[in-house]
Each structure stands twice: as C-alpha cells, then as structure tokens.
C-alpha positions in Angstrom: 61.7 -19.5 214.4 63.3 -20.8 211.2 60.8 -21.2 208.1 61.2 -25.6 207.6 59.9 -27.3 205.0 59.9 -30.7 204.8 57.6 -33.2 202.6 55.8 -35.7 204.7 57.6 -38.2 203.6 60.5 -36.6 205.5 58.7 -35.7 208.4 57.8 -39.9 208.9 61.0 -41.2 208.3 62.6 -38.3 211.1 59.0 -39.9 213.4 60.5 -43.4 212.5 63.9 -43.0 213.3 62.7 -41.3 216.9 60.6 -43.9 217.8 62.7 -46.6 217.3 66.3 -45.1 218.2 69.2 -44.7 216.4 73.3 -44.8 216.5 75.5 -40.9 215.7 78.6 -40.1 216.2 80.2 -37.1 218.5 83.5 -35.9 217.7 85.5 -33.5 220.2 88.5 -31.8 219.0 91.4 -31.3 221.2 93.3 -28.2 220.1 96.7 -26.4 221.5 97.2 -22.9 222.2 97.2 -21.5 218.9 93.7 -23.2 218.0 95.3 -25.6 216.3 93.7 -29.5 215.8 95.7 -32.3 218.0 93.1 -35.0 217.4 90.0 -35.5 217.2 88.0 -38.0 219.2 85.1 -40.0 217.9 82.6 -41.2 220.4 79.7 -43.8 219.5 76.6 -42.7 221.0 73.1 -44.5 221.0 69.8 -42.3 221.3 67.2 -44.7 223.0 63.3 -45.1 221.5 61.8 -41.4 222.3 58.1 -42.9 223.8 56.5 -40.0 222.7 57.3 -40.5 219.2 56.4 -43.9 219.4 52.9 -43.0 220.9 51.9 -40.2 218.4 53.2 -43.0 215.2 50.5 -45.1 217.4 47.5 -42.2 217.2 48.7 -41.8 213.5 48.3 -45.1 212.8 44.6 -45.8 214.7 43.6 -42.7 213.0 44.2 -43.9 209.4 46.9 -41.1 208.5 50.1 -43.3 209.0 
C-alpha cells in the first residue's frame, strides 16, 4: 500500500465532502482506429451522502475530536 500523508486538516475536509456528497465530472474519449481522439464526452455525475462517513463525523464529534 502507498505511504499517504495527509494533515488532518485534509483528512476532515475529504470526511466532509463524503458525508455530505458532492458533484465530478467523467469524461470518456471516443477514439478511431489509429488511437486517435474523436471527442470527448463529459458526463455530470453526483456521489450521494456516504452514511458511514456521516456516522464516524457523528462519533468524532460526541467524542470531542471533531
């Protein structure tokens, strides 16, 4: 597993942003024989609340480390 370092800072804004959702873009590249780019398509996607996250920001905060 890759050594990650990440202040905690960091680490509660990446908490935040999985407990409460969040919008991200997919793009898929269409490409002929040759490998060459025809277009690319952008798709909108939206990644619901995770309740897991939202439960362990919950223990963090009754705990007093939040």
């Amino acid at each position: 597993m890759a050594n990650i370092s990440a202040d905690s800072e960091t680490l509660k804004q990446a908490l935040l942003k999985l407990a409460t959702g969040y919008e991200y873009e997919e793009r898929i590249a269409e490409v002929d024989r040759e490998g060459r780019t025809l277009k690319v398509k952008v798709i909108k996607k939206h990644m619901p609340p995770d309740l897991k996250a939202i439960e362990k920001i919950q223990h963090l905060i009754r705990s007093g480390k939040w």
